[in-house]
NUVEX-143221 format. One record per residue (C-alpha): residue in three letters; x negated, y, z negated. Coordinates in steps of 0.001 Angstrom, whole numbers, plus 500000, padded with zeros to 6 digits. Example, Ala and Ser with C-alpha at 12.3 -4.5 7.8 and 13.67 -1.06 7.14 Angstrom:
REM NUVEX-143221
ala487700495500492200ser486330498940492860
REM end
This chain:
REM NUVEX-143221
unk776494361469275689unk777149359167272952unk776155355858272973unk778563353277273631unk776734350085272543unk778166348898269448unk775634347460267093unk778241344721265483unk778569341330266534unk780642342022269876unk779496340191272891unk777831341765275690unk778576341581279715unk776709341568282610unk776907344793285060unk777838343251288382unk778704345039291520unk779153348489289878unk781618347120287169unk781202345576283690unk781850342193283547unk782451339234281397unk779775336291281687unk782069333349283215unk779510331409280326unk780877330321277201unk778022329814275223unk776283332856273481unk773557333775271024unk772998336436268623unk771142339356268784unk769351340042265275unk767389342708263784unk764078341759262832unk763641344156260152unk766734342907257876unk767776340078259824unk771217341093260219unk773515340341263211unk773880343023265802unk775644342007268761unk775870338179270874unk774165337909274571unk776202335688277092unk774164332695278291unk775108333491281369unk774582330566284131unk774291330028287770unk778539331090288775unk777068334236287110unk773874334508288871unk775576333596292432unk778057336901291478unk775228339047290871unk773584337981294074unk776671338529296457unk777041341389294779unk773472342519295667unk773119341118299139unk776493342786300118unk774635346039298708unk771704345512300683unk772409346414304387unk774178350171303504unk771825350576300689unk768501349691303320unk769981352405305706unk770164355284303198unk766780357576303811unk764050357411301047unk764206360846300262unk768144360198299369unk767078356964297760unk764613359133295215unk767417361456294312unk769208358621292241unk765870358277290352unk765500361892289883unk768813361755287779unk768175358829286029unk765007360025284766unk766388363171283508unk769368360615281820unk766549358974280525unk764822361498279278unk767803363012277551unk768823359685275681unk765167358804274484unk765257358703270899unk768265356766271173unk766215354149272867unk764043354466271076unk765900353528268212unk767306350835270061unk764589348761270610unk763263349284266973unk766403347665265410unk766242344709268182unk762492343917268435unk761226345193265603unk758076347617266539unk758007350812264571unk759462354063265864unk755750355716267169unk755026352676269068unk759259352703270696unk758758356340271814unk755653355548273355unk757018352382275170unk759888354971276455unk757596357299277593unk755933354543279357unk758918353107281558unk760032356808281767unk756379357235284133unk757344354113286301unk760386356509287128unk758779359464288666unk756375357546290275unk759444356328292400unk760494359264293024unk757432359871294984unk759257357050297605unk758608358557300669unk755482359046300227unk754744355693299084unk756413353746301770unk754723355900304523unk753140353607306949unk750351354488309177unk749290354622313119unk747142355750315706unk747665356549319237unk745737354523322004unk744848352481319115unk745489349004321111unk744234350094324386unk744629353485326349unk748207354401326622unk749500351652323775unk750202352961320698unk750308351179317182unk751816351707313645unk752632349761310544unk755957350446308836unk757113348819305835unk760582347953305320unk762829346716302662unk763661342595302492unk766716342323300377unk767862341047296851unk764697340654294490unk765494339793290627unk763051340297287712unk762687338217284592unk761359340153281685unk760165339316278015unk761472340594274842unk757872342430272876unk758826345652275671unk762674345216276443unk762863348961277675unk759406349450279686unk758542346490281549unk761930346136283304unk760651349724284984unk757706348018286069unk760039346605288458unk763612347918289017unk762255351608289971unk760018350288293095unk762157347036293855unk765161349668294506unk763427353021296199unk762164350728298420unk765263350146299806unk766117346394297899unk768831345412296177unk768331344288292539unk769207341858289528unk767516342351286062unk767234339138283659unk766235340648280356unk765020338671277266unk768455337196275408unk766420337923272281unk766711341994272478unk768724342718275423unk770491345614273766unk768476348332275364unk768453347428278808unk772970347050278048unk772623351175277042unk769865351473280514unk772299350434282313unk775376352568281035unk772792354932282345unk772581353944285489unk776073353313285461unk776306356675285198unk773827358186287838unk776203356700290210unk774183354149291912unk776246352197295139unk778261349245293756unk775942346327293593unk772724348147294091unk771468347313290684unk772943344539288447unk772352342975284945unk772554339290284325unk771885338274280409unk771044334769279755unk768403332362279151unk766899329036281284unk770076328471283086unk770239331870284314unk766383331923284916unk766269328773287149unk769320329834288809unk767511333255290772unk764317331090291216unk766590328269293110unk769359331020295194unk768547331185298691unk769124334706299007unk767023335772296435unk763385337017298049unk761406337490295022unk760836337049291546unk758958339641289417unk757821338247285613unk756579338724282543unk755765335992279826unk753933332959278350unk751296331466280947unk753571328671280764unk756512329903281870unk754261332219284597unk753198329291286310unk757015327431286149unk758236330583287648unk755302330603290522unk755508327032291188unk759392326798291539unk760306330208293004unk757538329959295595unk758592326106296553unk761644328206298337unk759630330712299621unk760177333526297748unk757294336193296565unk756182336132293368unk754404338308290876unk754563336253287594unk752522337789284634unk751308335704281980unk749673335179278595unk746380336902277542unk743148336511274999unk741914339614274988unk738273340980273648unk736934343511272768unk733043343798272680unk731279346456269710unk727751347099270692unk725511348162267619unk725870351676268846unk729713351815269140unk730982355356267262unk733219353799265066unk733950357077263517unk735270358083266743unk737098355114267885unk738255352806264752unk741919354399265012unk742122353162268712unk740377349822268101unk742794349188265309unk746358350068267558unk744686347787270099unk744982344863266760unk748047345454265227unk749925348126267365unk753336346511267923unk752647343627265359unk750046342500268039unk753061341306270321unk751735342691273568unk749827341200276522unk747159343879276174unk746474343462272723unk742733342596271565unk742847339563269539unk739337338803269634unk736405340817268268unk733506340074269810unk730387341828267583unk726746342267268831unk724266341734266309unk723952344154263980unk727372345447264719unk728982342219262893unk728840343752259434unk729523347314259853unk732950346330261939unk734269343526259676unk734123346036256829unk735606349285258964unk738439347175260614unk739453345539256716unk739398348523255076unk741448349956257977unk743812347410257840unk744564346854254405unk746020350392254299unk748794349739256486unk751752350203255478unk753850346933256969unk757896347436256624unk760875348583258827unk760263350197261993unk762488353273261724unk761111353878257682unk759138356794258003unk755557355816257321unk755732352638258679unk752725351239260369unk753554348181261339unk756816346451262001unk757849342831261526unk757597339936264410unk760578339297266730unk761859336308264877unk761809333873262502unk760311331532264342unk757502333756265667unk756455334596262010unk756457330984261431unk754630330065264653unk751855332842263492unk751961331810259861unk751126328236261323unk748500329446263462unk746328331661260750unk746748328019258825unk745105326276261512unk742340328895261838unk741455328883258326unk741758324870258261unk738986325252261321unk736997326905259480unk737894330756259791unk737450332977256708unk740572334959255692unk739436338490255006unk742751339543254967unk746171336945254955unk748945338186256328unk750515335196255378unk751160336832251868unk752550339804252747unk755783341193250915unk758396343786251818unk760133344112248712unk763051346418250486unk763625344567253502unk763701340712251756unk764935338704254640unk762620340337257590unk760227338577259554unk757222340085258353unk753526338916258909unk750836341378257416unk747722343025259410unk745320339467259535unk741495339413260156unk739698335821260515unk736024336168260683unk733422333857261996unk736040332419264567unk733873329860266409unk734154329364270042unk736460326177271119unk738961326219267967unk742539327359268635unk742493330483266837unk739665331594269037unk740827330385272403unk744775330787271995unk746810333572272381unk748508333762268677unk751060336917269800unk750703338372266633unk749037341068263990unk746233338473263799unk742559339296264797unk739578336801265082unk736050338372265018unk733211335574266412unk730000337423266029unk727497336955269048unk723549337889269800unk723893339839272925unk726253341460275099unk725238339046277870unk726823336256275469unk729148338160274867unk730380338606279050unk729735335087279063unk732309334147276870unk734664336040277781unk735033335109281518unk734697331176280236unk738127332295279194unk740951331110281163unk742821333851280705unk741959337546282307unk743577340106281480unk742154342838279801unk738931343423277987unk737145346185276433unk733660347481275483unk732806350141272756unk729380351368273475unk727667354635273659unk725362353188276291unk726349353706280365unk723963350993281181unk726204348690278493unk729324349794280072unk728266349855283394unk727332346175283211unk730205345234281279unk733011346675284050unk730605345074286620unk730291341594285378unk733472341043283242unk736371338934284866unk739767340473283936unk741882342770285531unk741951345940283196unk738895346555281692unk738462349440278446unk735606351402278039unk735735353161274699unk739384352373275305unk741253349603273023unk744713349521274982unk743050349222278742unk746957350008279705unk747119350958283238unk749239354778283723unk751872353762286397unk750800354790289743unk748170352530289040unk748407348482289435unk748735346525286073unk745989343933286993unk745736340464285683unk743751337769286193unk742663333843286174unk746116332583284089unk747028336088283264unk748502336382286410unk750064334281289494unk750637335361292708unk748574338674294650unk750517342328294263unk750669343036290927unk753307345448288991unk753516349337289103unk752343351777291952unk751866351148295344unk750902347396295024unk754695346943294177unk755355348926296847unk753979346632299030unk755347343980297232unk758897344891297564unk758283345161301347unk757334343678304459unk755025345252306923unk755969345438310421unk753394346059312583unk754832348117316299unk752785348200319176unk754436349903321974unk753462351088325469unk755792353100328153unk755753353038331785unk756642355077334905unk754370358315335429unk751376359729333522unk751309360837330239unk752569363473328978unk755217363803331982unk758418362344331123unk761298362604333973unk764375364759332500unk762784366193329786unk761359369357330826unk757905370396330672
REM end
């Protein structure tokens, strides 16, 4: 099937009820690629007439949709994975030309959203409750079931525009909801061809629907009444906005926010072995990911060894277009993110910080007009500046040598942001005390991209995350329903004989 997309300046629509429609908004954007920074298409700014379509839409869904067995419920994900899988290079491609990562890093984020699929699939499995009989007293029974609530929405952020919307939609829906995706107005492009896709599967009119737009269109599901959740993915600032005024009305919330992560190298680390991984976990996807280590956090004798192995490294990437062949690292988002990071490696060298390598000088000679920042390492980052304690969302690395790995823990959870960390270490006893005392949600051991696979929960804590069930596996299975406990007890004879029934 050939895409139908067109990457020129037409305007997109939102996919309401089953049907493609135009936003009722006037006001638009456009969509441009980061690489060459030509126009490729304008996203509606869709406000809230547009939301309150989506969500009649969705809640009219919900009751037919809520009856239809889980097992049927799966099948629809069965084919849309296999769509999926048959159009990914395409997406691929897609979110390359609209965001800007490089090809490898595309197919991997595919592959990634592609998992959150077939782990739905396993929906009746995953939404099996549990009981016991006598478990109240003798002759009451008691079970737990967990049921579907209704329309739930999802806000997501433009540095994955294919794979985090599957941390969601997949779960939200098998479950039995109804559903409204919100993607980024920056690179929205991918999720428009997704949902051709699902267009196609054949879901029920309304089941899933897509809503582009910006703050008008965000505040809009946190205010409806009919919305009963909020899944998200973005700054810590926005995180706590959406907690604050989506749970005011009551809804459940699972906000995910900003991140400065470390890792630690212990004097024994095998950088042989592990430089390539430490060095995606830098500049893999321009550094524009919530997992990304930003901060290097060298033990003693380890400072030297890894300043030298991570700027040698580093000044042999090749920076350029995403879909060049070669291509190691991409450009940022936007304009105004390289200028934000250009701005921020200023700040950390005004500090103090020594530029070992400035991606503020990078050129691309082919691609004159993209929003390039080259592979950065600051050294001797000292604890309290901005460079060391804010999340810069870019191919920029601080390194802030320290005497011990207990200093090293220490700093780390003074951090108010938790969400990943990592240790390299050939020592269990390191490790072991590192996963045991460290306070963020995924923790890497010998591992630079602590990514969670996506049966498991994508933890987060402190301001990395707000609210309790966090995305992927079965704690958004529980999040996407309620749990009903059933207590039940029958009278009129003994048990096991039932009048009428035979023997």
């Amino acid at each position: 099937m050939a895409a139908t997309v067109q990457t020129d300046i037409g305007t997109l629509q939102n996919y309401v009820g089953g049907r493609w429609v135009s936003a009722e908004a006037v006001e638009s954007q456009e969509v441009r690629n980061p690489a060459t920074d030509e126009p490729l298409a304008r996203v509606p700014l869709s406000g809230a007439a547009d939301v309150d379509t989506a969500v009649a839409a969705a809640a009219a869904a919900f009751p037919s949709w809520r009856a239809t067995p889980p097992q049927e419920r799966a099948r629809y994900f069965f084919k849309l994975r296999q769509l999926l899988d048959e159009h990914r290079e395409e997406l691929a491609r897609l979110i390359v030309a609209e965001m800007g990562k490089t090809l490898d890093d595309a197919r991997g984020e595919v592959q990634r959203g592609i998992d959150n699929v077939e782990t739905a699939c396993g929906i009746p499995t995953l939404m099996m409750g549990y009981g016991l009989e006598d478990g109240a007293a003798r002759g009451i029974d008691e079970e737990v079931v967990f049921q579907p609530l209704g329309v739930f929405a999802a806000i997501t952020p433009f540095n994955f525009p294919f794979m985090i919307a599957f941390w969601f939609l997949p779960y939200a829906v098998a479950c039995g909801n109804t559903f409204i995706l919100k993607p980024s107005e920056t690179d929205p492009m991918v999720q428009q061809r997704v949902f051709e896709l699902i267009d196609a599967v054949g879901f029920p009119p309304g089941v899933i629907n897509l809503v582009h737009g910006g703050k008008d269109a965000v505040n809009a599901l946190l205010d409806h009444p009919e919305v009963r959740g909020i899944s998200f993915v973005g700054s810590t600032q926005t995180a706590a906005y959406v907690y604050a005024r989506a749970a005011q009305t009551g809804k459940r919330v699972q906000a995910s926010g900003g991140a400065k992560n470390a890792i630690v190298v212990m004097p024994d680390a095998n950088m042989d072995a592990y430089l390539s991984t430490i060095m995606n976990s830098f500049y893999g996807a321009a550094g524009q990911r919530c997992l990304a280590n930003s901060l290097v956090l060298p033990v003693g004798a380890a400072h030297h060894d890894a300043r030298e192995r991570v700027a040698e490294a580093a000044g042999r990437l090749r920076v350029g277009d995403g879909l060049e062949p070669g291509v190691e690292l991409g450009p940022v988002v936007s304009a105004t993110a390289r200028d934000r990071i250009f701005g921020a490696i200023t700040a950390a060298v005004d500090e103090g910080a020594e530029a070992v390598l400035d991606g503020r000088q990078v050129r691309v000679p082919e691609r004159p007009r993209g929003y390039f920042v080259g592979p950065t390492l600051l050294d001797n980052v000292r604890p309290g500046t901005r460079a060391y304690r804010e999340e810069i969302f870019g191919p920029v690395v601080g390194m802030s040598p320290v005497e011990s790995l207990d200093e090293a823990i220490a700093q780390i959870n003074a951090a108010e942001y938790g969400n990943a960390a990592s240790i390299f270490t050939e020592s269990g006893a390191a490790a072991r005390k590192f996963r045991y005392e460290v306070e963020t949600g995924n923790i890497g051991i010998n591992v630079g991209v602590a990514a969670p696979v996506a049966y498991f929960p994508f933890s987060g804590a402190k301001r990395s995350f707000f609210g309790t069930l966090h995305p992927q596996g079965r704690d958004a299975v529980r999040f996407y329903t309620e749990s009903k406990v059933v207590i039940t007890r029958w009278t009129g004879g003994d048990r096991g004989t039932v009048t009428g029934v035979g023997r």
